[in-house]
mmCIF entry with sequence, helices, sheets and N, C-alpha, C, O atoms, coordinates in Angstrom:
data_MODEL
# 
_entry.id   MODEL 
# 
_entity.id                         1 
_entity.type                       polymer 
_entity.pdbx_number_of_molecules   1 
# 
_entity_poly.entity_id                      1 
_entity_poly.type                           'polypeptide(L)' 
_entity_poly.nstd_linkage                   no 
_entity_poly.nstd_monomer                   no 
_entity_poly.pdbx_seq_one_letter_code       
;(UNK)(UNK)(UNK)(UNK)(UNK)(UNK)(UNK)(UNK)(UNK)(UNK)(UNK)(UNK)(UNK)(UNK)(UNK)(UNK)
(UNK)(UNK)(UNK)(UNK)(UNK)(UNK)(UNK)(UNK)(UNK)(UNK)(UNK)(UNK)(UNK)(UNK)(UNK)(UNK)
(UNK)(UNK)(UNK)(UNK)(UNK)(UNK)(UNK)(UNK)(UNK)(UNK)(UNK)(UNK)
;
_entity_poly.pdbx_seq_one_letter_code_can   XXXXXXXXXXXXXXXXXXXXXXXXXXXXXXXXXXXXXXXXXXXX 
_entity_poly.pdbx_strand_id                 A 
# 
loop_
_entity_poly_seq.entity_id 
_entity_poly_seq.num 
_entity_poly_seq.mon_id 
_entity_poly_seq.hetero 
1 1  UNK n 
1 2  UNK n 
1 3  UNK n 
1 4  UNK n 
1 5  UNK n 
1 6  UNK n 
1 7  UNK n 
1 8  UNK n 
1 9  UNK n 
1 10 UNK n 
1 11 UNK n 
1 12 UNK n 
1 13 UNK n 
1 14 UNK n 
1 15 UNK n 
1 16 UNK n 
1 17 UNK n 
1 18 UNK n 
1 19 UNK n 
1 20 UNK n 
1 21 UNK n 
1 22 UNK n 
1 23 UNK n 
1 24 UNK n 
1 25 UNK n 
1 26 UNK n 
1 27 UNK n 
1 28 UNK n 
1 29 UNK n 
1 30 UNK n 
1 31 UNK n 
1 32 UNK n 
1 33 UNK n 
1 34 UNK n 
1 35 UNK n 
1 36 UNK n 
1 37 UNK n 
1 38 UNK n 
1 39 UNK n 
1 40 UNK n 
1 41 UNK n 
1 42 UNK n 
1 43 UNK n 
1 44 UNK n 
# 
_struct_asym.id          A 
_struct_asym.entity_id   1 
# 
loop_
_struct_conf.conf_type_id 
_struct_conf.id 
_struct_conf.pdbx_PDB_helix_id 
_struct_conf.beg_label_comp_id 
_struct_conf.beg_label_asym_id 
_struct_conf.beg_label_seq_id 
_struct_conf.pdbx_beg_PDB_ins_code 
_struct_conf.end_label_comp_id 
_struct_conf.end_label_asym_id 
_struct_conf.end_label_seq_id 
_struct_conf.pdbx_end_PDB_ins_code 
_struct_conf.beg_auth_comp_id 
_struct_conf.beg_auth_asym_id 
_struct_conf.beg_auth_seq_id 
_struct_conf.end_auth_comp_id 
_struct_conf.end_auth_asym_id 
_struct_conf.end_auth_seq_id 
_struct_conf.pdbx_PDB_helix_class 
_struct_conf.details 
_struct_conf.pdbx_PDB_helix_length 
HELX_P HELX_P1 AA1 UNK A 3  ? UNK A 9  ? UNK A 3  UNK A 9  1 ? 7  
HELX_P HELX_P2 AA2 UNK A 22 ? UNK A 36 ? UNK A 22 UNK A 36 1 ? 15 
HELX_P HELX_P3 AA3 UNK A 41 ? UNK A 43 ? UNK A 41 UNK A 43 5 ? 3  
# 
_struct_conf_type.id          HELX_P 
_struct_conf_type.criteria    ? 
_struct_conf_type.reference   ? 
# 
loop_
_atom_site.group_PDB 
_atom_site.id 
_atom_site.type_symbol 
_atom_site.label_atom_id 
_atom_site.label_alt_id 
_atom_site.label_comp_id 
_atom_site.label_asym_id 
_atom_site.label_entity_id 
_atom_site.label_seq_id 
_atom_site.pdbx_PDB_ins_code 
_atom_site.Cartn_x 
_atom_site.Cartn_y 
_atom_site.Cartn_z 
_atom_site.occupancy 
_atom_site.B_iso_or_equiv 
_atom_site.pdbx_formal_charge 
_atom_site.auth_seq_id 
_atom_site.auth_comp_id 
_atom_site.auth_asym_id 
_atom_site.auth_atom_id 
_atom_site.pdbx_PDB_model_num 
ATOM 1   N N  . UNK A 1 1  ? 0.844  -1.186 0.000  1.00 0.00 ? 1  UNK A N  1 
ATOM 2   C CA . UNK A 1 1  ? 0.000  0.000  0.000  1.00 0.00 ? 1  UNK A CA 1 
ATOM 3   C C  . UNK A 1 1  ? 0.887  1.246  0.000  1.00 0.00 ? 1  UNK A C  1 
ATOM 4   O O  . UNK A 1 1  ? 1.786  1.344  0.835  1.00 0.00 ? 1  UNK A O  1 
ATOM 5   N N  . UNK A 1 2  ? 0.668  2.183  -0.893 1.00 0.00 ? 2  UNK A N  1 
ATOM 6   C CA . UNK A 1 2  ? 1.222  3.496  -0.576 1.00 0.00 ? 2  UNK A CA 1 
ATOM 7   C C  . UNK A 1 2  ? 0.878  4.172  0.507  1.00 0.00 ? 2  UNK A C  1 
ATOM 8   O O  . UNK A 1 2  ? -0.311 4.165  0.827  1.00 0.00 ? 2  UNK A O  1 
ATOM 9   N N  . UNK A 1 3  ? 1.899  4.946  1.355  1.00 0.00 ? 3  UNK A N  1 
ATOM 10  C CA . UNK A 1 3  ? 1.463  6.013  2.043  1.00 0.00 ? 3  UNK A CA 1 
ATOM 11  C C  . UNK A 1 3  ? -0.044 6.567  2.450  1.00 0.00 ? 3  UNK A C  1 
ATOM 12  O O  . UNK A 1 3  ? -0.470 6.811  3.579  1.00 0.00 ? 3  UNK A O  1 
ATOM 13  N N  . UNK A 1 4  ? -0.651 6.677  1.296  1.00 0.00 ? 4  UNK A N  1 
ATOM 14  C CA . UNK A 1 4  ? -1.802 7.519  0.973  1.00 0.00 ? 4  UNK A CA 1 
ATOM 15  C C  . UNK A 1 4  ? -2.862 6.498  1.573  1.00 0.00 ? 4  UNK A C  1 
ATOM 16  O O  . UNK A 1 4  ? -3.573 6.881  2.503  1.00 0.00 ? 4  UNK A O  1 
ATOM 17  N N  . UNK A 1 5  ? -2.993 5.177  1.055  1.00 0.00 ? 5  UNK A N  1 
ATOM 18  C CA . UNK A 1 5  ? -3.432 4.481  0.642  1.00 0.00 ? 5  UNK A CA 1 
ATOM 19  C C  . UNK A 1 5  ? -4.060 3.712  2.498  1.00 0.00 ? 5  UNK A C  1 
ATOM 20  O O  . UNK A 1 5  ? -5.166 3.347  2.899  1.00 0.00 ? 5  UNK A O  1 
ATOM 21  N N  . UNK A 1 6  ? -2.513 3.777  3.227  1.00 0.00 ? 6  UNK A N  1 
ATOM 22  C CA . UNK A 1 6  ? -2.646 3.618  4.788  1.00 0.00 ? 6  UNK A CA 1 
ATOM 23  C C  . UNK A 1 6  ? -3.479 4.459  5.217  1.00 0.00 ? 6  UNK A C  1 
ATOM 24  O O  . UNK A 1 6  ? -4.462 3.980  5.783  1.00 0.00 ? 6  UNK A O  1 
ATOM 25  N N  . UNK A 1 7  ? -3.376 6.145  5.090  1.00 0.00 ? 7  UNK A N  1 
ATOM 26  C CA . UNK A 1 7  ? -3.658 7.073  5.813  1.00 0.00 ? 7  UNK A CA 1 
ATOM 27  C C  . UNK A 1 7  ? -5.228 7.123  5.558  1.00 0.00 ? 7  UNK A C  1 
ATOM 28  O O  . UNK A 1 7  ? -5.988 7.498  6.451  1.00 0.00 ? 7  UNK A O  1 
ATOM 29  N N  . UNK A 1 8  ? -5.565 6.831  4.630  1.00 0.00 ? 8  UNK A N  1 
ATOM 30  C CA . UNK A 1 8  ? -7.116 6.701  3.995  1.00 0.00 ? 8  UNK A CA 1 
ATOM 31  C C  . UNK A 1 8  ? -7.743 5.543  5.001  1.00 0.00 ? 8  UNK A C  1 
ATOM 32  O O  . UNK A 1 8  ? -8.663 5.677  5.808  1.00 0.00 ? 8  UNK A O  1 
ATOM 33  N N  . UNK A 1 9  ? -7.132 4.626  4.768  1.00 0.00 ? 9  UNK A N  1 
ATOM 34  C CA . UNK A 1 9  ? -7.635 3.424  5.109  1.00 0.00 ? 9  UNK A CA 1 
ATOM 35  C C  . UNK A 1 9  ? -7.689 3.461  6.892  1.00 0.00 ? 9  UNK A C  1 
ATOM 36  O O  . UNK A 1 9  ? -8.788 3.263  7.410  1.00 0.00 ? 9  UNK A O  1 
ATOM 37  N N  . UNK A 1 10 ? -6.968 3.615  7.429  1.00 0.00 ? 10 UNK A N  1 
ATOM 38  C CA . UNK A 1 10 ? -6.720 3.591  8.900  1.00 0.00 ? 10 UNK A CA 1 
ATOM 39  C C  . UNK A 1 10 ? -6.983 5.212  9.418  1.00 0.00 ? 10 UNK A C  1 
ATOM 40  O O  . UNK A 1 10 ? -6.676 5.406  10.594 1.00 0.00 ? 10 UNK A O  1 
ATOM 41  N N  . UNK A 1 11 ? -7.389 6.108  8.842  1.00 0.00 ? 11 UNK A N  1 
ATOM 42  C CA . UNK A 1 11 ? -7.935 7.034  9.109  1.00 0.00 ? 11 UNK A CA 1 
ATOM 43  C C  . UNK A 1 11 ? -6.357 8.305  10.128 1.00 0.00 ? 11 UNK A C  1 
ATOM 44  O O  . UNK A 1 11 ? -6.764 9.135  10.941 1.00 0.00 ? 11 UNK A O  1 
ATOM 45  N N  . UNK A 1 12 ? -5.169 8.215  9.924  1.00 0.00 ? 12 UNK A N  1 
ATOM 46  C CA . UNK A 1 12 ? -4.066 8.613  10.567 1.00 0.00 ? 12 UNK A CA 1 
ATOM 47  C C  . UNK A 1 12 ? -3.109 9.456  9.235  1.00 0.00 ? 12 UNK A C  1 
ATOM 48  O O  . UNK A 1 12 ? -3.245 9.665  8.030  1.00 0.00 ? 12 UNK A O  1 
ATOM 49  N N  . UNK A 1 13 ? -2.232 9.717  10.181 1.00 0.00 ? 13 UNK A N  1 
ATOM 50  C CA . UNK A 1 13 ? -1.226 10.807 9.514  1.00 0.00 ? 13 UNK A CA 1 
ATOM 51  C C  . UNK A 1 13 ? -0.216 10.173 9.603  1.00 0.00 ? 13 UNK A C  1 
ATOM 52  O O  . UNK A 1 13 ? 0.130  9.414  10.509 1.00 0.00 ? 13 UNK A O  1 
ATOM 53  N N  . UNK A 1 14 ? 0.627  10.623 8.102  1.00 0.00 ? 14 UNK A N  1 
ATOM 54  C CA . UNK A 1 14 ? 1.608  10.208 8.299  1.00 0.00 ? 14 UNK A CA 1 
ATOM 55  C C  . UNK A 1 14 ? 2.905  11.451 8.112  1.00 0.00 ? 14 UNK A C  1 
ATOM 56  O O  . UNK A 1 14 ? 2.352  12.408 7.570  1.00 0.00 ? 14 UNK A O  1 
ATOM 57  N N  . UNK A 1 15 ? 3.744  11.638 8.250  1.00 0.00 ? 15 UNK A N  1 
ATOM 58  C CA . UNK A 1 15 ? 4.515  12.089 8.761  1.00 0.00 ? 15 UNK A CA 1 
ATOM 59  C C  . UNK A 1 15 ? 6.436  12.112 8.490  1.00 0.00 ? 15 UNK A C  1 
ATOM 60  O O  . UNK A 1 15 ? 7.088  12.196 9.530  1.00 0.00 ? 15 UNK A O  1 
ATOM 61  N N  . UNK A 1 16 ? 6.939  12.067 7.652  1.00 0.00 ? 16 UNK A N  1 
ATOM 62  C CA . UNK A 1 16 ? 7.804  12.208 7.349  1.00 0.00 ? 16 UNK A CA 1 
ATOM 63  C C  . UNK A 1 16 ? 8.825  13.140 6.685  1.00 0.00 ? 16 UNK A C  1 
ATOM 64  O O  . UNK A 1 16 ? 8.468  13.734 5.667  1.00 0.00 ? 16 UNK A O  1 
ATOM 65  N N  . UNK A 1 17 ? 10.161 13.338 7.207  1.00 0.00 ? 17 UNK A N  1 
ATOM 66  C CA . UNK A 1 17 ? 10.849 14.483 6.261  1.00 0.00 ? 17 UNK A CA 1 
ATOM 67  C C  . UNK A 1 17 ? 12.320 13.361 6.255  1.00 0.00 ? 17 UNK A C  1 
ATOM 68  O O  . UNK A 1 17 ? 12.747 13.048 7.366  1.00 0.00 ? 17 UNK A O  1 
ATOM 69  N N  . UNK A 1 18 ? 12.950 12.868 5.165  1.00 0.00 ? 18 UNK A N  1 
ATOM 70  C CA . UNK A 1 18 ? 14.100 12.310 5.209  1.00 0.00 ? 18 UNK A CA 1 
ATOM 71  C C  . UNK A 1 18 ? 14.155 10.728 5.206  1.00 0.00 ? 18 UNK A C  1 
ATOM 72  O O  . UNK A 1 18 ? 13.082 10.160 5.000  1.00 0.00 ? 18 UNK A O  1 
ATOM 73  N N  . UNK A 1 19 ? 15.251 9.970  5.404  1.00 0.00 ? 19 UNK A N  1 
ATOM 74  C CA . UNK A 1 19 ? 15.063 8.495  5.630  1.00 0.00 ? 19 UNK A CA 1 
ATOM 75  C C  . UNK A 1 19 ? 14.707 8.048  6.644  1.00 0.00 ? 19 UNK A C  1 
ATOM 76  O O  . UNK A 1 19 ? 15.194 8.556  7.654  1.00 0.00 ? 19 UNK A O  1 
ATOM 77  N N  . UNK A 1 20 ? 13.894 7.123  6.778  1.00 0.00 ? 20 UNK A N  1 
ATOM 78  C CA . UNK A 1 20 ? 13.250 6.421  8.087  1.00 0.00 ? 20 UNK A CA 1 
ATOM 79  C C  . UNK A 1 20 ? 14.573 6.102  8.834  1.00 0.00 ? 20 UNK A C  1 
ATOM 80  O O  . UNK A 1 20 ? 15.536 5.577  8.275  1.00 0.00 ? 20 UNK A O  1 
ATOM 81  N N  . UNK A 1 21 ? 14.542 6.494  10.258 1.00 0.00 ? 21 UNK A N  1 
ATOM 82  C CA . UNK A 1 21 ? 15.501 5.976  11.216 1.00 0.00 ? 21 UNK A CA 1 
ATOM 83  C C  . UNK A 1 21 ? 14.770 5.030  12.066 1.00 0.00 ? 21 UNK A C  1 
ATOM 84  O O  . UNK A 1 21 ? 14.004 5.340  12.979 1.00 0.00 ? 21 UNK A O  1 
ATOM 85  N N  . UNK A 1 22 ? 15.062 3.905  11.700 1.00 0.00 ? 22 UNK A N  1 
ATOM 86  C CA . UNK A 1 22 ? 13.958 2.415  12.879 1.00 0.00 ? 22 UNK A CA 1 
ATOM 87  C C  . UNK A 1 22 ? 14.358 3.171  14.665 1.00 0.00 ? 22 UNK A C  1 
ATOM 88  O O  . UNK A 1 22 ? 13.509 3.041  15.546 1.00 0.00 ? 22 UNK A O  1 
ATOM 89  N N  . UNK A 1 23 ? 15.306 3.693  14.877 1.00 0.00 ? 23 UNK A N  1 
ATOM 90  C CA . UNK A 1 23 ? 15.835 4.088  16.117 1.00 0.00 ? 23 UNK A CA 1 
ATOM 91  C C  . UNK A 1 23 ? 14.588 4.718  16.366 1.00 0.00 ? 23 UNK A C  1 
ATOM 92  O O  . UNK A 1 23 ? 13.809 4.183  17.155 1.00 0.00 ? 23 UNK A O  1 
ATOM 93  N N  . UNK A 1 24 ? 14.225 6.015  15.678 1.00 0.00 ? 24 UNK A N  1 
ATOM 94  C CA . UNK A 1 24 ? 13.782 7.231  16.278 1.00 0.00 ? 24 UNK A CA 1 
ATOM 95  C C  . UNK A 1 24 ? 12.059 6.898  16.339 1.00 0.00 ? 24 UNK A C  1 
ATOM 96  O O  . UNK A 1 24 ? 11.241 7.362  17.133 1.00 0.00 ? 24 UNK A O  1 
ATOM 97  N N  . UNK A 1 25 ? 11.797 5.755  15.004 1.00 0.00 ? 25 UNK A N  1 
ATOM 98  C CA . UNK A 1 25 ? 10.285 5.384  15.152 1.00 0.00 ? 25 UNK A CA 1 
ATOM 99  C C  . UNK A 1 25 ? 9.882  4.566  16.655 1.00 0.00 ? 25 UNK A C  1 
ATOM 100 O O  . UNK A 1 25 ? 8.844  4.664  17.310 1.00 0.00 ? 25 UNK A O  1 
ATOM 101 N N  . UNK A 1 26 ? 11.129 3.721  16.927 1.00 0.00 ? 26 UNK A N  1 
ATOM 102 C CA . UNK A 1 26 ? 11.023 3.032  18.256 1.00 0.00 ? 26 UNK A CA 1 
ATOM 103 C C  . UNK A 1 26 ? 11.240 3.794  19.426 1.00 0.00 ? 26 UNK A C  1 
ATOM 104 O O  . UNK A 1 26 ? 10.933 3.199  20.459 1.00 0.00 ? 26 UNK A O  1 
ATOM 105 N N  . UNK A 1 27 ? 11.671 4.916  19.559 1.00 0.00 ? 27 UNK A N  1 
ATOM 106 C CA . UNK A 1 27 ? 11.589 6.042  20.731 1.00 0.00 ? 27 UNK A CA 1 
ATOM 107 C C  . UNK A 1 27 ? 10.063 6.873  20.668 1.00 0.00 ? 27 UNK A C  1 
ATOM 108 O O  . UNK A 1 27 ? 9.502  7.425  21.615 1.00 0.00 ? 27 UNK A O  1 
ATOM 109 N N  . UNK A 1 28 ? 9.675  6.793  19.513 1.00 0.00 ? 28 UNK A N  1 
ATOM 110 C CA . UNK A 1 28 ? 8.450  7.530  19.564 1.00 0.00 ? 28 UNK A CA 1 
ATOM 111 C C  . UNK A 1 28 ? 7.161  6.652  20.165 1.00 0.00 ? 28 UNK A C  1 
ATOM 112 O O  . UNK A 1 28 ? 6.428  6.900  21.123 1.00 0.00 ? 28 UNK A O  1 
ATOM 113 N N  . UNK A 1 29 ? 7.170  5.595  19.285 1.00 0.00 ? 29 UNK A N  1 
ATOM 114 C CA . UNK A 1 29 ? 6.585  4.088  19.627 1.00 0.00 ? 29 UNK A CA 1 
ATOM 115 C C  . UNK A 1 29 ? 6.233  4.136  21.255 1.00 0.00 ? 29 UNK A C  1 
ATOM 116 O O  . UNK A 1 29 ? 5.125  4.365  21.738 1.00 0.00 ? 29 UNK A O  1 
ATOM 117 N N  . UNK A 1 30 ? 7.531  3.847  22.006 1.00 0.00 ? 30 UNK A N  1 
ATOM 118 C CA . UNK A 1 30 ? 8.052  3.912  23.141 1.00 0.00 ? 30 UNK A CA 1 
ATOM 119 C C  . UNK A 1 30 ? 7.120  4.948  23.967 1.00 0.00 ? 30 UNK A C  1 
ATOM 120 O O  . UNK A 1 30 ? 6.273  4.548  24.766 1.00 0.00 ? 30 UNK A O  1 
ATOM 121 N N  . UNK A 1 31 ? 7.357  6.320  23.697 1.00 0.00 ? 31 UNK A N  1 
ATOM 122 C CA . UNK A 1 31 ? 6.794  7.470  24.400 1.00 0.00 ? 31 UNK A CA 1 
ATOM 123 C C  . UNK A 1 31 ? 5.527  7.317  23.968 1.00 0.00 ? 31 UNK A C  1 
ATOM 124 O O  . UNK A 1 31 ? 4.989  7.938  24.884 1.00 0.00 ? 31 UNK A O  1 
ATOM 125 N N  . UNK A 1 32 ? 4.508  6.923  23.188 1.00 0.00 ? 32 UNK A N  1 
ATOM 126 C CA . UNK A 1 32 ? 2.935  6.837  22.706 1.00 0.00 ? 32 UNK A CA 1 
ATOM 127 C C  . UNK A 1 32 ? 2.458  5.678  23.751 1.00 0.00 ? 32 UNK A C  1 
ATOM 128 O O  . UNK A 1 32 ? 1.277  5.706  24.096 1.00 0.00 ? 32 UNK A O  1 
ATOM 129 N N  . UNK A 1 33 ? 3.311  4.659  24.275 1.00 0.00 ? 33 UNK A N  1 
ATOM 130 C CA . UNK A 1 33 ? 2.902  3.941  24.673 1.00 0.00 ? 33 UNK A CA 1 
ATOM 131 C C  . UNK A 1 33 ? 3.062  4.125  26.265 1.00 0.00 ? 33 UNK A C  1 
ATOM 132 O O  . UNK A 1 33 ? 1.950  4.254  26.778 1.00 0.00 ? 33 UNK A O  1 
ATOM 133 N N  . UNK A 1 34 ? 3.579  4.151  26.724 1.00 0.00 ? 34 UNK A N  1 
ATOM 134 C CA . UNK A 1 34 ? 4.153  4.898  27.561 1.00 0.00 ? 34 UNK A CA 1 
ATOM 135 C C  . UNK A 1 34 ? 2.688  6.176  28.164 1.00 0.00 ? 34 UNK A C  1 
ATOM 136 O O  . UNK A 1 34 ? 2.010  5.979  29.173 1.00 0.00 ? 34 UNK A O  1 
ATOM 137 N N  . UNK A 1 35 ? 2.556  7.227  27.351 1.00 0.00 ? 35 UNK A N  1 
ATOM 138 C CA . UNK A 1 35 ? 1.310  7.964  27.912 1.00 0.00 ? 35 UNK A CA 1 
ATOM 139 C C  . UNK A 1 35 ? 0.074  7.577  27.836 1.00 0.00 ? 35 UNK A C  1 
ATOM 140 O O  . UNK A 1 35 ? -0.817 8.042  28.546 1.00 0.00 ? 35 UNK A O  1 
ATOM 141 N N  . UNK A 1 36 ? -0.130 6.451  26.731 1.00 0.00 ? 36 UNK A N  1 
ATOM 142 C CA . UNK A 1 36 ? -1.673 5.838  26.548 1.00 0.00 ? 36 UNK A CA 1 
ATOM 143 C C  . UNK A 1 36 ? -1.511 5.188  27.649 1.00 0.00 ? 36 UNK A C  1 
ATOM 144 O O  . UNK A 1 36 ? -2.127 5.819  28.508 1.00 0.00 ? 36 UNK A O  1 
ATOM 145 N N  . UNK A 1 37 ? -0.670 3.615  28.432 1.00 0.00 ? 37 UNK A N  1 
ATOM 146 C CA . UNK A 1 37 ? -0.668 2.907  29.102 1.00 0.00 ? 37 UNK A CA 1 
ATOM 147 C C  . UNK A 1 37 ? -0.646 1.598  27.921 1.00 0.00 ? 37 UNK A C  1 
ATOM 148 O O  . UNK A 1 37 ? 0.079  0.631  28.155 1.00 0.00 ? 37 UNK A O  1 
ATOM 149 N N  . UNK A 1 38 ? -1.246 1.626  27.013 1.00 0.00 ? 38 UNK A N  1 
ATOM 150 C CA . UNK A 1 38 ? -1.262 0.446  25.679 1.00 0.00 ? 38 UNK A CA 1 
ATOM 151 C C  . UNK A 1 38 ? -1.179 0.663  24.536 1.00 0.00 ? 38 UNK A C  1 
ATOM 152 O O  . UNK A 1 38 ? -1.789 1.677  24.195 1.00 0.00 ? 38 UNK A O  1 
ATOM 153 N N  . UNK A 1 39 ? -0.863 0.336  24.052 1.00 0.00 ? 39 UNK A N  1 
ATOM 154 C CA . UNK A 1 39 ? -0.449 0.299  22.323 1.00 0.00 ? 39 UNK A CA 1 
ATOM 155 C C  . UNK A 1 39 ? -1.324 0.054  20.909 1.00 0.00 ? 39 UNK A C  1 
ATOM 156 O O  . UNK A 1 39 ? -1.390 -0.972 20.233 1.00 0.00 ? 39 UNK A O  1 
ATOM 157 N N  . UNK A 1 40 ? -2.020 1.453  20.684 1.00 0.00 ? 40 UNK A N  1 
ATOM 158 C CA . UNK A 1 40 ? -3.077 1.255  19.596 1.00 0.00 ? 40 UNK A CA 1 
ATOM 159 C C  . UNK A 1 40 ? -2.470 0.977  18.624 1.00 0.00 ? 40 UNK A C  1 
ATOM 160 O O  . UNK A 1 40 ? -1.367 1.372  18.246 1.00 0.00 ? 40 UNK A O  1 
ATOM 161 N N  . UNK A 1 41 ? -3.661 -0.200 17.872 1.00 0.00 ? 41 UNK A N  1 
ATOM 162 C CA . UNK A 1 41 ? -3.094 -1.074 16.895 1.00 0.00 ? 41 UNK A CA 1 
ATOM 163 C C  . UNK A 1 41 ? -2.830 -0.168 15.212 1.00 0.00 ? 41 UNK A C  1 
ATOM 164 O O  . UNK A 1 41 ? -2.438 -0.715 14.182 1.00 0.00 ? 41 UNK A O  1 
ATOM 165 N N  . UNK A 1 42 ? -3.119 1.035  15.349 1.00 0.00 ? 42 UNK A N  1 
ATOM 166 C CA . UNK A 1 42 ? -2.519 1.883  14.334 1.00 0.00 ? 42 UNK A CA 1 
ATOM 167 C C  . UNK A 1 42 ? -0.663 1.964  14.595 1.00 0.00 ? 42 UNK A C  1 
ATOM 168 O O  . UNK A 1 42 ? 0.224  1.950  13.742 1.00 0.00 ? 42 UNK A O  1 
ATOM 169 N N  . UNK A 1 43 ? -0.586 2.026  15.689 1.00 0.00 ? 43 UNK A N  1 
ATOM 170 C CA . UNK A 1 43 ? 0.643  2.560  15.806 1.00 0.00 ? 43 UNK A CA 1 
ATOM 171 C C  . UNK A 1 43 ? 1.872  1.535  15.999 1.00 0.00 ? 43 UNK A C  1 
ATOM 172 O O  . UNK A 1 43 ? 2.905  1.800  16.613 1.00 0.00 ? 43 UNK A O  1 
ATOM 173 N N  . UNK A 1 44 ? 1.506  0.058  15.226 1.00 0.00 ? 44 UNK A N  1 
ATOM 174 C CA . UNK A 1 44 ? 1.944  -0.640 15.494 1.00 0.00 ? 44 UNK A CA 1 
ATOM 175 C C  . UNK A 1 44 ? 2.557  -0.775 14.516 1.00 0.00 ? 44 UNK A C  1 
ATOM 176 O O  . UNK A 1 44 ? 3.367  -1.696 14.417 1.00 0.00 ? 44 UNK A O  1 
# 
């Protein structure tokens, strides 16, 4: 699926400037989960 194609479908934003760093998606990951208490299955 393209980009577009997610954001349509799952109703979310997406968000990027540059190459994906797996580091920095898993610190963010981290902190979302972290203030919810659980991990919505968008953000998985």
């Amino acid at each position: 699926m393209s980009p577009v194609e997610v954001m349509n479908r799952h109703h979310l934003a997406i968000v990027a400037h540059g190459l994906a760093n797996p580091q920095e998606v898993q610190n963010f990951q981290a902190k979302v989960v972290a203030g919810l208490g659980y991990c919505p299955p968008s953000l998985v």
